[in-house]
N, C-alpha and C positions, 0 to 999 in steps of 0.2 A: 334743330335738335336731332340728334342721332341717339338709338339704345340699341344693342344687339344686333350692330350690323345696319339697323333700318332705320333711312331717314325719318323723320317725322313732321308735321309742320305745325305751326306756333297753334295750338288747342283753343286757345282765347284772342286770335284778333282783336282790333277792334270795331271792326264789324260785326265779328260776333257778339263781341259786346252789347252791343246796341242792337241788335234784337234781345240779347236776352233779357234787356230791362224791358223793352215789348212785351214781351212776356210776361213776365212776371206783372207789368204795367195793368195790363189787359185782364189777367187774372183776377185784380184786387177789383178791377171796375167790374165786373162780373160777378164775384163771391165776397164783398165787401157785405154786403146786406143781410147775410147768412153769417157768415163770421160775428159780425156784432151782434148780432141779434142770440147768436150762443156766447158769447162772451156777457151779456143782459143775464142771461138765464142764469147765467153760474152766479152771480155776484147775487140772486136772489135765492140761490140755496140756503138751506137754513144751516146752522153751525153747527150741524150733529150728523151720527154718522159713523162709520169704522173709519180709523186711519190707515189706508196704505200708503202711502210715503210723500217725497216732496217732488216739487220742480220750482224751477227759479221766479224770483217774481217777476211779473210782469206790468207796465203800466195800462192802469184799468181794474186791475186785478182787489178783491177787496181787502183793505189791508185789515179787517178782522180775525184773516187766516193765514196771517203772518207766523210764522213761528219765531218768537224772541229767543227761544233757548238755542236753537240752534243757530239765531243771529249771531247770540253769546258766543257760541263754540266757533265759528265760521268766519264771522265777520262777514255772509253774503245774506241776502235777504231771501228767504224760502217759503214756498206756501203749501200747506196742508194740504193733501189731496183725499179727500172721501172715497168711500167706496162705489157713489153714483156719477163724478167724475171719470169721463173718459181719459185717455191720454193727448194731448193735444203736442205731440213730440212725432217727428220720422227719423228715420236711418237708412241712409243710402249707403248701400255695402257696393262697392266697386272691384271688380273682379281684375287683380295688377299682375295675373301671370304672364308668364312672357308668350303662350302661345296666342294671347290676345292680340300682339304684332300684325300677326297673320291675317292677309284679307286688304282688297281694293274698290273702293276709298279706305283711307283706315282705318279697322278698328277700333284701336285703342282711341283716337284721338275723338271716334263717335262716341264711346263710354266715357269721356271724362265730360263732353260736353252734355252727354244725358245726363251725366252726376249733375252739371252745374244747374241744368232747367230744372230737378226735384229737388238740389238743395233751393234754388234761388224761392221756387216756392212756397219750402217750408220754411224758412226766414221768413218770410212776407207774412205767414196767415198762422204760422204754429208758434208754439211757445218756444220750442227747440229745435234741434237739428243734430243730427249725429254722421259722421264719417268714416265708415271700414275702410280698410283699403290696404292691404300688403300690413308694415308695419302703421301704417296712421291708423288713429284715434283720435277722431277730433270733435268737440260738440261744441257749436255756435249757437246763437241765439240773435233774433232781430235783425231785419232789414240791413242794416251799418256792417253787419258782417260778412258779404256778399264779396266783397272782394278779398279777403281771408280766406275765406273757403276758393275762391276761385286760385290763388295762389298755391294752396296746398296742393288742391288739384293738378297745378302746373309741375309742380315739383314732384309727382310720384315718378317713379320709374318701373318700369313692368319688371319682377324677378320671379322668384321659385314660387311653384302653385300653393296653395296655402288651404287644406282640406276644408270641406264647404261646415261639416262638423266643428273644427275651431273654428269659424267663422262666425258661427252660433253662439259657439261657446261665452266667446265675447259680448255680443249683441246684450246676452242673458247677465251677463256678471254687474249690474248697476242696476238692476230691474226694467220693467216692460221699456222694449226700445220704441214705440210705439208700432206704427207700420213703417213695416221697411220694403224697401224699395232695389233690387238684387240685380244689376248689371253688368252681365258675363255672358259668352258666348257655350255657357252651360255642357261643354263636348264630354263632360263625364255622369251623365243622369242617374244609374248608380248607385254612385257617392254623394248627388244632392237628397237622395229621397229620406232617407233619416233626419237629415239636416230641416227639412221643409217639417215633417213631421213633428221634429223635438219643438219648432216653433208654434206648430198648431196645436199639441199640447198644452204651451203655455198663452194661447189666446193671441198669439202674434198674427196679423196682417200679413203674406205677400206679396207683392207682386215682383215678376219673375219681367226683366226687360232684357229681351237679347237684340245687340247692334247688328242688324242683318245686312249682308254686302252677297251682291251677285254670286262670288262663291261656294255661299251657303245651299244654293240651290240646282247650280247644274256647273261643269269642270269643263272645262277648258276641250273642244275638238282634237282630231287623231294629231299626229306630229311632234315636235318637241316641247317642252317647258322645263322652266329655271325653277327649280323646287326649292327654298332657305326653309332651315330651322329657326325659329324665331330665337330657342333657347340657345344655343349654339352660336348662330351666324351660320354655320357651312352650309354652300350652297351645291347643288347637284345637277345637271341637265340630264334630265331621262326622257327616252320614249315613250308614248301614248297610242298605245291599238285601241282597237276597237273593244276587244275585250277588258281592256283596263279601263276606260271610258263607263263602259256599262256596270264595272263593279263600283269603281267609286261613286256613281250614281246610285248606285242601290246604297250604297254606304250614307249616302247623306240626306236618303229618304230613311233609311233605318233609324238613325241619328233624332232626327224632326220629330219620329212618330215616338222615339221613347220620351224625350223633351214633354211631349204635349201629355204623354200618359203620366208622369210622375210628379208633370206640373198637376194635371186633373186629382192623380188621388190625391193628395194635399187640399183638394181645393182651392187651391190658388190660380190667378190666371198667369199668363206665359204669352207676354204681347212681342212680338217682331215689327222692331222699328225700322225700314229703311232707309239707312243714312243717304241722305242728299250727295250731289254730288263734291267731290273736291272744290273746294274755294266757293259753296253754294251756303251761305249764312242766311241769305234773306226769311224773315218772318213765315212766307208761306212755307217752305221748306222746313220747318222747325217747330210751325203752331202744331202739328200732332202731338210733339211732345207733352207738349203741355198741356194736354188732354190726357194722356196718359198716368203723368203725374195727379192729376187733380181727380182721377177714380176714386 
């Protein structure tokens, strides 16, 4: 797979595969007892209450809070949500700019894979699942739709930055997207802090996950390096002093420390995952995630 110049490699082996049913496997055997056990409690709510809206039905689900009328209109089966109902739905927004390119092992192909361990989870335990990403919009539902989502995932292609404000924007246009789950290497903080706000405003959850690669943390010694635009393609060899060394260093401490302040005033947390290495799929390399996701 080639975008922008930059090769890429296949995001979903299938080795990766199969940890990430591990995953998701392991998770159920884990919070199996907790999930039912809140799925018990709902079904013993009483049938009163404020309405604020639907979500799909589910098996288990009591069908006394069926809505007929809008089976009527629909033809899908919807269930009444109360106002002591929580949201039982996530949304992973994945971040498809092309500066995402950028970075070894690679980024991109570590943010489609964190997409798949948070969607593959909330299939597994949530009623729904939702999908941002460039132009996708996708909302899945149930276990069975695991390789759907994994597909979509395969098919994005990184293009034009897309402000973290309409990113919002959308999230909000259907109502509460539950928590969502924001996987970008975040380089404009900025421009995320209204974005985090307008969601806490509205009761939204986030968590902020950024693909971290060596990179991010200290540049390359004095001498030459192949500098690529991701957006572009063109590529440049320039010089590296000492002094350029020392600024870009400062540069992506500066960077870290806005990150973690704009994540903070939000109240949100802002986790840095270290992507494993190329061609490292195995379980232990990957069960972080899925601690991540399950906060």
């Amino acid at each position: 797979m080639r975008a922008h110049g930059v090769d890429l490699p296949d995001p979903f082996p299938e080795s990766f595969r199969a940890t990430l049913q591990q995953l998701v496997a392991g998770a159920a055997r884990t919070e199996g007892d907790r999930v039912d056990a809140t799925r018990a409690r709902r079904r013993q709510l009483a049938q009163s209450g404020v309405f604020t809206g639907h979500r799909p039905y589910v098996g288990g689900d009591d069908l006394r809070r069926i809505d007929w009328n809008a089976y009527a209109r629909s033809g899908g089966l919807f269930v009444k949500l109360l106002e002591e109902e929580e949201p039982r739905a996530s949304a992973v927004v994945v971040d498809a700019s092309a500066t995402v390119l950028a970075g070894t092992p690679s980024r991109w192909t570590g943010a489609l894979r964190l997409a798949a361990v948070a969607g593959g989870l909330a299939l597994r335990h949530l009623d729904a699942m939702r999908l941002v990403a460039g132009g996708t919009d996708l909302r899945l539902a149930g276990p069975r739709s695991l390789p759907q989502l994994l597909e979509r995932l395969r098919r994005l292609e990184p293009g034009p930055a897309e402000s973290p404000r309409a990113v919002v924007e959308r999230l909000l246009d259907v109502g509460h997207p539950g928590h969502v789950h924001w996987v970008s290497h975040f380089t404009d903080p900025s421009a995320l802090e209204p974005a985090l706000r307008l969601l806490r405003r509205h009761g939204v959850r986030v968590t902020g996950v950024l693909p971290s690669v060596p990179d991010d943390r200290a540049v390359a010694a004095r001498g030459w390096v192949l500098v690529a635009d991701p957006a572009t393609g063109r590529k440049e060899r320039i010089a590296v002093d000492g002094a350029m060394v020392r600024e870009m260093q400062r540069q992506l401490e500066l960077l870290a420390r806005q990150q973690d302040i704009v994540f903070g005033r939000s109240g949100s947390p802002l986790v840095r995952f270290e992507l494993p290495a190329p061609g490292d799929h195995s379980l232990a390399a990957w069960k972080e995630a899925a601690w991540i996701f399950r906060r």
